[in-house]
Every structure is written in C-alpha cells, then in structure tokens.
Legacy VTK file of the C-alpha trace (Angstrom):
# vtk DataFile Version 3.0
C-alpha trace
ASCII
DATASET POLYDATA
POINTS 84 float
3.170 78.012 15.556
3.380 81.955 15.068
-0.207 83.164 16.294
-1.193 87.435 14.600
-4.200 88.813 16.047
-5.573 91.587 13.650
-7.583 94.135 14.979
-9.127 98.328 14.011
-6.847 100.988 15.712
-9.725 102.527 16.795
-10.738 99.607 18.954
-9.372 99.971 22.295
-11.001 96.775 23.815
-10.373 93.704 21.476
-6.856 91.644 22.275
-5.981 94.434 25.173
-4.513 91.155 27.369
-2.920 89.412 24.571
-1.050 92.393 23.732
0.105 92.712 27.075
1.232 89.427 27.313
3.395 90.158 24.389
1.429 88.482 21.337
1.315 89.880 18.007
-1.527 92.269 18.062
-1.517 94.367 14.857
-4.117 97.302 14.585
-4.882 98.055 11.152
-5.413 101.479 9.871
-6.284 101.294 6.509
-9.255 98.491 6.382
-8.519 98.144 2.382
-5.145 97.024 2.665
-6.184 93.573 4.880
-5.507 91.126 2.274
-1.631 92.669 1.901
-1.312 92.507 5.877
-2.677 88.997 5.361
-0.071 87.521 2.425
2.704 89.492 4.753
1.779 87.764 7.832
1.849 84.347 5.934
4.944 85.413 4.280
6.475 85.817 7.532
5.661 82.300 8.457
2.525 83.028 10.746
0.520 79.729 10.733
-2.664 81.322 12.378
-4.605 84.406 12.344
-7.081 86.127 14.725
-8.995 88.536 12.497
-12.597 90.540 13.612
-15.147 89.853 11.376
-15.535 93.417 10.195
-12.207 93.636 9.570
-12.395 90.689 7.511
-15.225 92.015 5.223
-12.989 94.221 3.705
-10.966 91.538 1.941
-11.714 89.401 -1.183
-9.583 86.746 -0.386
-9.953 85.284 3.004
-12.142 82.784 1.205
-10.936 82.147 -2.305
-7.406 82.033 -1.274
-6.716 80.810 1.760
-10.183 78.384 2.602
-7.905 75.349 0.994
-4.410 75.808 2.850
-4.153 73.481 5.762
-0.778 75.303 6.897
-2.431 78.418 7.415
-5.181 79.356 9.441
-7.674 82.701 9.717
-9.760 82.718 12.343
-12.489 84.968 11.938
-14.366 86.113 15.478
-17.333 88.646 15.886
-16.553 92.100 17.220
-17.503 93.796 20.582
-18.468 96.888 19.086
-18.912 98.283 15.443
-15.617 100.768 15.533
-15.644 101.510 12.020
LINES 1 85
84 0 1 2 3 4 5 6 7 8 9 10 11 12 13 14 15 16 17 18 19 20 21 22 23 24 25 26 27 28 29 30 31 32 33 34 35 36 37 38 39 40 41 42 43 44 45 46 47 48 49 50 51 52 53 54 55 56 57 58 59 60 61 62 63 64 65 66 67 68 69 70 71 72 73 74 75 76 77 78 79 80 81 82 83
C-alpha cells in the first residue's frame, strides 16, 4: 500500500510529522493542476490519498472518476486553516 498525502505549500502545519517520518507529503503549488497530480500519483501505483478538502475543490474529478475504483482511495480531510 503506497500512502500520498497532498497538501498547499503555503500550509506549514498540515502532515508536518508525517513528512518527517519520511511519508510522501507533496505540497501543491498550482491548485488547478490537482487532478494531473492525482492520475500521476495513481499512475505511480499509490493505492491511497490524503488530500485537504480545499485542495480537493479545485478538481472535477475526485468524484466522477475515481468514486467507483476500489483499488484506489482519496481521502478527503478538512483543513486547519484556509491558506489559500
């Protein structure tokens, strides 16, 4: 099981410990471009993915796409703070 957490890079708080225990902790620059990070991530086998919930506004097909694959997971949590 490959685990990606996806956060802002302008969050400095969200996934700080899991990044220093050496899980994949990506911070995303360019909000628009979520659903390529996404079909990357799955590409690259990742089974599950950790993705703020303002983060995951920004793409169109968290739900369409992905809602019916049982080998791949998004989990979508609520964030701290509004960073964007």
């Amino acid at each position: 099981m490959k685990i990606s957490f996806l956060k802002y890079y302008k969050d400095k708080d969200s996934f700080n410990m899991l990044k220093k225990m050496g899980m994949n902790v990506i911070e995303v620059r360019e909000p628009e471009q979520i659903d390529s990070i996404i079909e990357n991530l799955k590409q690259e086998k990742y089974t599950s993915i950790v993705i703020q919930d303002e983060l995951a506004s920004f793409s169109e097909d968290i739900i369409s796409k992905y809602q019916n694959d049982n080998n791949f997971n998004i989990i979508i949590i609520p964030n701290n703070k509004s960073k964007f």
